[in-house]
C-alpha positions as a Markdown table, in Angstrom:
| # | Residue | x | y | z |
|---|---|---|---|---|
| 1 | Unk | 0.0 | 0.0 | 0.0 |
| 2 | Unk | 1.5 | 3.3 | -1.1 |
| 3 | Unk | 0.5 | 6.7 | 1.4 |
| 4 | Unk | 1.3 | 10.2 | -0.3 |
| 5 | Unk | 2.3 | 11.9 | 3.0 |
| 6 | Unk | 1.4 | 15.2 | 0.9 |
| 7 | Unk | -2.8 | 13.6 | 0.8 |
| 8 | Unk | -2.4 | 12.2 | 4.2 |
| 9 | Unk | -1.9 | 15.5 | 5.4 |
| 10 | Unk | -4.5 | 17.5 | 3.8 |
| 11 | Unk | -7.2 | 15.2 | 4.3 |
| 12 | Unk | -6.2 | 15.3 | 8.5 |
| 13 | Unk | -5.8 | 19.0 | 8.1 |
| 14 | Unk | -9.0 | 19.4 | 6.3 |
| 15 | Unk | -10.8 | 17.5 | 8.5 |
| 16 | Unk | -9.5 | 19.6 | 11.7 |
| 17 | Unk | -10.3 | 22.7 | 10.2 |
| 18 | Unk | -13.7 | 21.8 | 9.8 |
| 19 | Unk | -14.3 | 20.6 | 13.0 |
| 20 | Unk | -12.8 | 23.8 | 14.4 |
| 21 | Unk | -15.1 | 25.8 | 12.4 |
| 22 | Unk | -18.0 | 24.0 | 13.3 |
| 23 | Unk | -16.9 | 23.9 | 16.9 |
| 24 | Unk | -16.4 | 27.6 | 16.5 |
| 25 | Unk | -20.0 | 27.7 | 15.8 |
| 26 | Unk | -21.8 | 25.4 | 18.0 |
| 27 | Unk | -19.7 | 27.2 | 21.0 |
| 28 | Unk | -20.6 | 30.5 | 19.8 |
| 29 | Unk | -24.6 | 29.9 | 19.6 |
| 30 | Unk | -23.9 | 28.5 | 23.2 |
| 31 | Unk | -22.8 | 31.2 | 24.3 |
| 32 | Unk | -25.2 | 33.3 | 23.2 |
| 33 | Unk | -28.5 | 31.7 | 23.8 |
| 34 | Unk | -28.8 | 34.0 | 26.9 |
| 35 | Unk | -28.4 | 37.2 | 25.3 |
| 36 | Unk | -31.4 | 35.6 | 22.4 |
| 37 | Unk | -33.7 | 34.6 | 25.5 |
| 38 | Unk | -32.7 | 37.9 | 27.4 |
| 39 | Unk | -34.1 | 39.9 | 23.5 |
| 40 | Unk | -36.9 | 38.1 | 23.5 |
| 41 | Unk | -38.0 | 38.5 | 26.8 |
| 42 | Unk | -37.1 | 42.5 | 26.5 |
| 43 | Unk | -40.0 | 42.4 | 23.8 |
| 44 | Unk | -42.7 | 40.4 | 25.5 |
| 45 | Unk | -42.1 | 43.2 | 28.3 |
| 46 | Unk | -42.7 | 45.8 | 25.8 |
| 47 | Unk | -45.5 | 44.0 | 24.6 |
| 48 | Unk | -46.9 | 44.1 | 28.3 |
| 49 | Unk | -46.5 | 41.1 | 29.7 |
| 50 | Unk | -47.8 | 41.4 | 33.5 |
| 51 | Unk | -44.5 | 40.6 | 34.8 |
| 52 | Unk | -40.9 | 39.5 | 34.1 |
| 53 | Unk | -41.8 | 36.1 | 35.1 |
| 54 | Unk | -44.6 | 35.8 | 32.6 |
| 55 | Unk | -42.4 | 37.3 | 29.8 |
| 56 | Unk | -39.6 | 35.0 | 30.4 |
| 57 | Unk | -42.3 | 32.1 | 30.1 |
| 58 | Unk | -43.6 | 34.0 | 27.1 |
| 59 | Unk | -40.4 | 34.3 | 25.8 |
| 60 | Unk | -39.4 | 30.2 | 26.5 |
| 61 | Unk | -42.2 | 29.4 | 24.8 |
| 62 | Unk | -41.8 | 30.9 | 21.9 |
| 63 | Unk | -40.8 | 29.3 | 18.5 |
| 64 | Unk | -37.7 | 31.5 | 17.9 |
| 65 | Unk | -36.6 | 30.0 | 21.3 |
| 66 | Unk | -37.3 | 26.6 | 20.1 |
| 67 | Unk | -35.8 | 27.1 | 16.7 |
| 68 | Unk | -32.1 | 28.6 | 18.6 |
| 69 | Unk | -32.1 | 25.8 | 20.6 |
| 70 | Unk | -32.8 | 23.3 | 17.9 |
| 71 | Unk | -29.9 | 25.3 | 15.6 |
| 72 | Unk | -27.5 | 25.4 | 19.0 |
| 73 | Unk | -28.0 | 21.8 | 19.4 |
| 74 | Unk | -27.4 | 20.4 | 15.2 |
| 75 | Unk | -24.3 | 23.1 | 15.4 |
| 76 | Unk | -23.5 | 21.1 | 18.3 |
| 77 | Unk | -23.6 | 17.6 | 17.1 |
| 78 | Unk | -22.2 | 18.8 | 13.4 |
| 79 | Unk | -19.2 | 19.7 | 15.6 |
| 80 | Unk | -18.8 | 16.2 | 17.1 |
| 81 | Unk | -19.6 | 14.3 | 13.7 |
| 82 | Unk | -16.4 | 16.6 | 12.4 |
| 83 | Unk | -14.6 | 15.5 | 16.1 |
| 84 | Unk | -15.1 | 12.2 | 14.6 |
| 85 | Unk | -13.7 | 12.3 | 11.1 |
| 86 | Unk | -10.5 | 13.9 | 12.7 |
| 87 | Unk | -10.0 | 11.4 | 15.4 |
| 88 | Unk | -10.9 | 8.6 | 12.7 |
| 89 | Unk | -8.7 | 10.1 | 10.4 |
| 90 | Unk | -5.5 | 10.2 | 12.6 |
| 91 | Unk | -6.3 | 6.7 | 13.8 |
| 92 | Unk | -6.6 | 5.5 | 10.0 |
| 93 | Unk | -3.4 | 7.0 | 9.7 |
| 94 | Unk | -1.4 | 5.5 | 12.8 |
| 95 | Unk | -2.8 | 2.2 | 11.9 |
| 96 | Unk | -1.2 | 2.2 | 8.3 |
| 97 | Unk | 1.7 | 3.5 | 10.0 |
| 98 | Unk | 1.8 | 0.6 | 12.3 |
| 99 | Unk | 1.1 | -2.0 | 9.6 |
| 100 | Unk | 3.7 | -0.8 | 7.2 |
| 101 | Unk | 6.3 | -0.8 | 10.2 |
| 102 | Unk | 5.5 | -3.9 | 11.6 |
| 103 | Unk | 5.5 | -5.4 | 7.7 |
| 104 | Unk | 9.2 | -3.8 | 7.6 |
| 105 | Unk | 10.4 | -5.5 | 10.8 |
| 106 | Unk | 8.3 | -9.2 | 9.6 |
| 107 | Unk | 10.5 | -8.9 | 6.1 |
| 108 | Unk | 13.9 | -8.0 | 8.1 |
| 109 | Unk | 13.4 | -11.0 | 10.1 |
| 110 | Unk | 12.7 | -13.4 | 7.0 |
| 111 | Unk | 9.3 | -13.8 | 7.6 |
């Protein structure tokens, strides 16, 4: 089995990149979902909700919440499918590595 080094790398490379990316993503849509609750809310009070309490149930119930939290969770899991392909990737490689070595050492030894 012949490995170009050259494709090995890329294809690793590549596939870290995207999971960063996508990482990148799902962490910042984490780390915003208070802020898009907190806006939400802010209008349900300017609407005239009764109380804070009932525009921050308002506000939780309401399908742009939903839809964040469904977007925050596939950026999530998008991130960890791209975790994935990395880790398998590296191990794909090693493996080959392994083989190839230990086919080297079999062929010194006459076997």
């Amino acid at each position: 089995m012949n490995i170009d080094p050259d494709e090995v790398f890329h294809k690793i490379s590549n596939a870290g990149l995207e999971w960063v990316n996508l990482n990148a993503k799902a962490k910042l849509l984490e780390d915003c979902e208070k802020s898009e609750l907190s806006q939400i809310i802010q209008e349900y009070v300017k609407k005239g909700s009764k109380s804070m309490a009932s525009a921050e149930s308002e506000a939780r119930a309401d399908q742009r919440t939903f839809d964040y939290i469904c977007n925050k969770t596939n950026a999530r899991r998008d991130s960890d499918e791209a975790k994935v392909k990395y880790e398998a990737a590296k191990t794909w490689f090693e493996a080959v590595r392994t083989k190839a070595a230990t086919e080297r050492q079999e062929m010194r030894q006459g076997g």
